[in-house]
N, C-alpha and C positions, 0 to 999 in steps of 0.2 A: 500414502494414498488413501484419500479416501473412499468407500465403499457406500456404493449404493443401499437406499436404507431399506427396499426388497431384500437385498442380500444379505443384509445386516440380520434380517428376520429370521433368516433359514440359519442362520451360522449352528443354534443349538442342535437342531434337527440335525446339520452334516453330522454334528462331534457325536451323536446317541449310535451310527451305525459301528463306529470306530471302538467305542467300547464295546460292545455285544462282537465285534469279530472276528474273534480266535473264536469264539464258541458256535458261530452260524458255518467257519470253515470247517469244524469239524463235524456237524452236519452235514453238508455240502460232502463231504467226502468220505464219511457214512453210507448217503443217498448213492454215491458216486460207484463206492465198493458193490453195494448190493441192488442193482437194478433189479428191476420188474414189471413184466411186457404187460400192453394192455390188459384190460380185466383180471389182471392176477394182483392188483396192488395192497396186497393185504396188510403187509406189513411194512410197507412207503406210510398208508393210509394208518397207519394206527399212530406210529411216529410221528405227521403230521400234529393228529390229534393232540396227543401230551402233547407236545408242545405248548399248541394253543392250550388247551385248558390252563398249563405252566402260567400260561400270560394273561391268564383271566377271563379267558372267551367261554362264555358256554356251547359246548361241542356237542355233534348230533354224529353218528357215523352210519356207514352202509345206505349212504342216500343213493336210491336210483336203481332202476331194474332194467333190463336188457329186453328186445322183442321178444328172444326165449323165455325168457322170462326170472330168468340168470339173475341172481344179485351183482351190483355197483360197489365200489368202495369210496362212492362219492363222500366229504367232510362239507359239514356245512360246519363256521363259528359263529356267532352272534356274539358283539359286546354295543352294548345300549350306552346312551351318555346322553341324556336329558332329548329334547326336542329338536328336529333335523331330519335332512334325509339319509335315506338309506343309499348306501354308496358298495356295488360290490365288489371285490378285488380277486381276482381268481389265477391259480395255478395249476398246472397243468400235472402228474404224476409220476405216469407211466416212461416205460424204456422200451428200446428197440430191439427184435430181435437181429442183433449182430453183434460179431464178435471184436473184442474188443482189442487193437493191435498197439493201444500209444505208449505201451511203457511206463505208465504213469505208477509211482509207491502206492497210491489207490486205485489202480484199474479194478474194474469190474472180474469180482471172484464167483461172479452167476454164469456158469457156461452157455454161451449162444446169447448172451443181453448185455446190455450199454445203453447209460444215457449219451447216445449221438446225438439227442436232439437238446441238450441241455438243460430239460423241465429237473433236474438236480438245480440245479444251478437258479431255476425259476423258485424253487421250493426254499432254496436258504433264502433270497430276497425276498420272498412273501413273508417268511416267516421275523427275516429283520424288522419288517413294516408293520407286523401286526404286534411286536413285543414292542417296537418304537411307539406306535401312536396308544397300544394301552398304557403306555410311561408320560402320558401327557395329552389329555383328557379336557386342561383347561384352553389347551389351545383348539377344538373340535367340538361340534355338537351333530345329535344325530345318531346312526346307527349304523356299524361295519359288520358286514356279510362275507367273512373271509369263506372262498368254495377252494376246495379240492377236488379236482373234477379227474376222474379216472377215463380211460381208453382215448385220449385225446388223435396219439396214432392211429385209429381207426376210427376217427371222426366218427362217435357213438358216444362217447360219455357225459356231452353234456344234454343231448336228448333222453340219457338214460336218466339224469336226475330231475329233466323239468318229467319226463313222465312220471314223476313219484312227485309229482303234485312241489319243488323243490318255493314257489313264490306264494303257493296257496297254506302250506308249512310254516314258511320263515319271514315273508314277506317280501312285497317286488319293489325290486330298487329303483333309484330315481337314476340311477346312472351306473355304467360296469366299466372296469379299469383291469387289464390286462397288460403282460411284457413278455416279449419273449428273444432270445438272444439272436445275436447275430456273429458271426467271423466274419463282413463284410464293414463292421465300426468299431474300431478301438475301443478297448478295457475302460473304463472312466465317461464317455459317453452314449447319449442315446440318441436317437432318431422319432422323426415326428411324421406320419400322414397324414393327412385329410382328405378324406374319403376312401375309393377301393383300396384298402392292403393288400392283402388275398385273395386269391381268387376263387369264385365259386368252383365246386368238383361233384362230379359224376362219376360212378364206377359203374359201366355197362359188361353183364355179360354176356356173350354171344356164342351159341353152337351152331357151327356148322355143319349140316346134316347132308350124308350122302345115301350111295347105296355102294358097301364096302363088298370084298371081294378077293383075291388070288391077282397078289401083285402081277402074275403074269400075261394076266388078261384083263388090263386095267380096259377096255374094250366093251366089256359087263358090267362094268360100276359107274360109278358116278363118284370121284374120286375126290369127299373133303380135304384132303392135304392141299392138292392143287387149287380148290377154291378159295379156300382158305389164305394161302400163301398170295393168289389174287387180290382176295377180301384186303388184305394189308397193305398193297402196294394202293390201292382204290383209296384207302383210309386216308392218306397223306394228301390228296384233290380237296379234302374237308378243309382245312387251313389254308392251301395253298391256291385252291381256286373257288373255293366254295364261302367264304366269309373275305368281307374287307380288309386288305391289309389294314389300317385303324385300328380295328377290335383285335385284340390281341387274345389267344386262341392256345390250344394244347389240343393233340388224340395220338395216346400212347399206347402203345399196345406191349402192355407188359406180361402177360403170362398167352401160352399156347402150350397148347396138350391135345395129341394125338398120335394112335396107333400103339401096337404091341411090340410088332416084327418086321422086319425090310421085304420079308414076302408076302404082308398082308395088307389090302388096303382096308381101312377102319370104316366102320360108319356113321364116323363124327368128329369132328374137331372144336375142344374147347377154347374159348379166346375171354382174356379179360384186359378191358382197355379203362383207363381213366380218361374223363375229358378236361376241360377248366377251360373257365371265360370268366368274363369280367362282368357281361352283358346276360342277363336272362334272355336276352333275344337270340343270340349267338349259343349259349348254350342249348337251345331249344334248336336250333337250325342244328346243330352238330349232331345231337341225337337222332332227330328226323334223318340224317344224312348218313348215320352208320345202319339204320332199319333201311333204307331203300336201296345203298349201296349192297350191303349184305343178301339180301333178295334181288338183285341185280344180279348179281355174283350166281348166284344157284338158278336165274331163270335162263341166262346165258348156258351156263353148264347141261341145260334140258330135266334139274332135278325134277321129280314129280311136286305138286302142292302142297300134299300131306308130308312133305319131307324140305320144307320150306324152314329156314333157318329160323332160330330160334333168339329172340334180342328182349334181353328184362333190362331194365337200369335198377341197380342194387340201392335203393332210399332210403337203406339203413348206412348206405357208407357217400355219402351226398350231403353236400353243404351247402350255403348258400355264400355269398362273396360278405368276405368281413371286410367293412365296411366301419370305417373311423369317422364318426359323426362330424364335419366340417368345425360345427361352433366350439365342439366340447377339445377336439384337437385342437384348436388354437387358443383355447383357455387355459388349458394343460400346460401348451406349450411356451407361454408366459409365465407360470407359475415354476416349471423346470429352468426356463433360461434365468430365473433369481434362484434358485436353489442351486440349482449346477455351475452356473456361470452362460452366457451364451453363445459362447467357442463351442461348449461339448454340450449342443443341444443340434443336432443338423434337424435336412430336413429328410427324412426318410423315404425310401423306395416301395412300389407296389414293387410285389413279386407273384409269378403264379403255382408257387404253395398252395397250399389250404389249410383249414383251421375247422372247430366249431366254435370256437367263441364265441361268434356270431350269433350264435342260437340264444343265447343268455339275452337279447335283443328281443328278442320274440318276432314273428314276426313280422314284416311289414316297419321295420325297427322302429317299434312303441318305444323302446328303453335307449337314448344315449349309449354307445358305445367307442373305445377305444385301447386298443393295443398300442404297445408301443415298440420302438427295436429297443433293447438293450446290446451293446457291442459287448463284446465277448473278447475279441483278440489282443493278441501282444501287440502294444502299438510300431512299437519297433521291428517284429514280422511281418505286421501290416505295411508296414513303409516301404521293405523290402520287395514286398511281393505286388506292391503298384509299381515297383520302377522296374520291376524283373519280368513281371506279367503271369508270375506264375502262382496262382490262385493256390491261399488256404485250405486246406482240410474243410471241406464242409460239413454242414447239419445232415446227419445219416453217415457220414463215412467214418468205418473202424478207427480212424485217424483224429477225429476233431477231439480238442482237450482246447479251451476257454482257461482265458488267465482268471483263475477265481477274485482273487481279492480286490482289484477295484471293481471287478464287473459285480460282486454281491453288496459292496458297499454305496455303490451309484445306483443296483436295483432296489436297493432299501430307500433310500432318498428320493428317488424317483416317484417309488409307490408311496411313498408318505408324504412329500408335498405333493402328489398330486391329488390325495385324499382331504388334506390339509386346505386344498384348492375349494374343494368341492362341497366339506361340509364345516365350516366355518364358523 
């Protein structure tokens, strides 16, 4: 048979991650044993580090400070190679606080963390890509901006490191290159979007404020449990009658906290909701819609003014929709269907997740940007579980374990011809 003479090009490029991978698995499952929750990535990030210096980058660490004012463990690498653009590739760090149930010879020996999200798994393929493309130099011109970007779980860390000045420092790229896994595509390929991936997110918090009192004369108060327990049934009319079925919409309301005692009523009920849209328009109606719903709620009830609920949207934990620049994805996605083959190049799903990648765009997205899925699963329990219907272990559950080895070997590939793509 003969081969296509794209494909013929990339052959070297497959056979580099195949050598390097006993030694990225046992990174991979290093990373694996020893997670660490957002802003604790102390020693993910130092790790990181050697590495790259290993491979010739010149390394900066502790990029990025937090609104407290908290140190990052943000990595930036720089490796220079004559004239080009700067091209950035970035990985994600951190683990999750949960416990980790898969059995795995390498499960997580960090009590209460796990990478459920598989930024492990992102970190051995960054790192295959960048030991790959400094082993061949002549094929590339330009400049690689390998980021380690800490607290990705709490959509903060890459605002933590452009506020430490991360472009005015190192320099701003002409384009940023991300992946992140999926149990939705089999081990061996990836997935492609153009345009919204992820969707933008809001974390709004909300107190509902009463006037508490002697559960037995609930008659005297002004009762936030009951408003509150309102407040949430109310919230569900935001999605279901209050935005277009079209724009596809999220309002969850994931934490509530209130009261002591079953004989006391409290004088306030804490609520913390996340929103997500695709649409800055939609996300802006959904906000506007939990502030008027929620003072709806307490003017019904006959609360007083000064005891009028209380609604901040937290913009330290807020995104904006990551967003795969149309041209540069289907630039990409040319370049992977000759490196990969174009069977194990689909085309990829928005989901409403969320991300900061995004940010690395800046706003108004000045910079090209694009993630990619990387598939993650056993193809053969993928198979199984479309004809059975019965869904995979997902990203966040104690259960998800990713077939490492062709998922690290295709994420090196991926992120090296697509770099390969870009700076030429």
């Amino acid at each position: 048979m003969r081969l296509p003479v794209l494909l013929l090009t990339f052959l070297p490029l497959l056979a580099a991650p195949a050598d390097d991978l006993p030694a990225l698995l046992a990174i991979y499952k290093n990373l694996h044993a020893h997670p660490e929750i957002s802003m604790h990535e102390e020693h993910t990030s130092a790790l990181l580090a050697e590495e790259l210096r290993k491979a010739g980058y010149t390394v900066t660490e502790h990029i990025g400070h937090y609104p407290d004012g908290s140190p990052a463990f943000g990595v930036v690498a720089i490796l220079k190679n004559g004239a080009g653009p700067t091209v950035l590739v970035r990985t994600d760090m951190d683990a999750l606080p949960v416990e980790e149930k898969t059995g795995l010879p390498y499960a997580s020996t960090t009590v209460g963390a796990m990478h459920a999200c598989g930024h492990d798994l992102h970190m051995a393929s960054f790192l295959g890509a960048a030991r790959t493309l400094a082993g061949m130099r002549d094929r590339w011109h330009g400049t690689l901006m390998f980021i380690g970007q800490p607290s990705e779980e709490r959509v903060n860390g890459a605002r933590a490191m452009l506020a430490d000045r991360l472009y005015e420092r190192f320099g701003r790229p002409a384009y940023c290159i991300a992946q992140h896994d999926t149990p939705e595509i089999a081990a061996g390929q990836v997935g492609v979007v153009a345009g919204p991936m992820l969707s933008g997110a809001s974390t709004v918090d909300v107190t509902i404020r009463g006037v508490g009192g002697h559960g037995a004369r609930p008659e005297t108060t002004k009762d936030p449990v009951v408003m509150a327990a309102e407040f949430v049934l109310a919230l569900q009319t935001i999605v279901s009658r209050q935005t277009a079925p079209q724009d596809p919409a999220v309002v969850t309301v994931g934490s509530i906290h209130g009261g002591t005692r079953p004989n006391i009523i409290p004088d306030e009920v804490k609520l913390q909701i996340s929103t997500r849209a695709f649409s800055e328009d939609v996300r802006r109606n959904i906000l506007a819609s939990i502030e008027r719903t929620a003072r709806g709620v307490a003017l019904a009830a006959g609360v007083p003014e000064d005891r009028a609920p209380i609604v901040q949207v937290n913009e330290s934990e807020s995104v904006p929709v990551t967003y795969n620049d149309p041209a540069l994805a289907g630039r990409l996605k040319t370049a992977l269907s000759a490196a990969l083959g174009s069977q194990n190049v689909l085309d990829g799903k928005s989901t409403m997740v969320s991300e900061d990648f995004g940010l690395f765009g800046l706003e108004g997205r000045q910079i090209p940007c694009v993630m990619l899925w990387l598939g993650a699963a056993d193809p053969d329990k993928l198979k199984e579980s479309l004809r059975t219907g019965h869904g995979l272990p997902s990203l966040h559950s104690s259960l998800f374990a990713p077939l490492p080895e062709p998922a690290i070997r295709t994420g090196v590939a991926a992120l090296t011809s697509a770099v390969l793509e870009l700076a030429p």
